[in-house]
C-alpha positions in Angstrom: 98.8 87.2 104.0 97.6 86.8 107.6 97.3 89.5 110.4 100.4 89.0 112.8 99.2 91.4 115.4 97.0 91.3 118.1 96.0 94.7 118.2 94.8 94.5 114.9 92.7 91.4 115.4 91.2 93.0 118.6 90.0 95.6 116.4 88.3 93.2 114.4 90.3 94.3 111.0 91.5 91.1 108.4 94.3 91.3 106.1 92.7 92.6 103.0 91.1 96.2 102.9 88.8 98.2 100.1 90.4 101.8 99.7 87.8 104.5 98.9 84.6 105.0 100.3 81.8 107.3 99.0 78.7 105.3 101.4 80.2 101.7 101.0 84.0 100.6 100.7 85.1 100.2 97.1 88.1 99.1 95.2 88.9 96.7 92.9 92.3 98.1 91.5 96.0 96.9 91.9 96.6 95.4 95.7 98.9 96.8 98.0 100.8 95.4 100.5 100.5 97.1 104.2 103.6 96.7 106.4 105.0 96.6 109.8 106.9 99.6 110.7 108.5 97.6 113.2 109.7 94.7 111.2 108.9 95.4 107.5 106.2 92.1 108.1 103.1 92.2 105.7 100.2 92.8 108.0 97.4 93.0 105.3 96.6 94.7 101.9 94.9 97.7 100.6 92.8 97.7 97.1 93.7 100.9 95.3 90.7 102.6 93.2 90.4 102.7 89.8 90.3 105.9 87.9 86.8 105.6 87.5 85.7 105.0 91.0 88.0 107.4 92.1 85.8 109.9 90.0 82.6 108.9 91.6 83.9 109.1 94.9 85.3 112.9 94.3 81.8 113.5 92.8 79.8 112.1 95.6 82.0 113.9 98.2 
């Protein structure tokens, strides 16, 4: 995957994301795909949590 947008490179994100933080960015679950709402184009991924860091992130919040 590779960021198409300009925007998002001038904001200095890449194309592949953690997605929960509790003090650093975790995930190491299934990947999901972010898309464009413009043109449905993959723009970069997301790594969902696992049950388990999910947990620790509700009991560090």
């Amino acid at each position: 995957m590779t960021i198409s947008s300009n925007f998002m490179k001038l904001l200095g994100l890449t194309d592949g994301h953690a997605g929960g933080f509790d003090g650093e960015w975790i995930g190491s679950g299934p990947v999901l795909p972010v898309t464009s709402p413009i043109d449905g184009a993959t723009i970069g991924s997301v790594t969902q949590v696992t049950e388990a860091e999910y947990d620790r992130i509700v009991s560090r919040a």
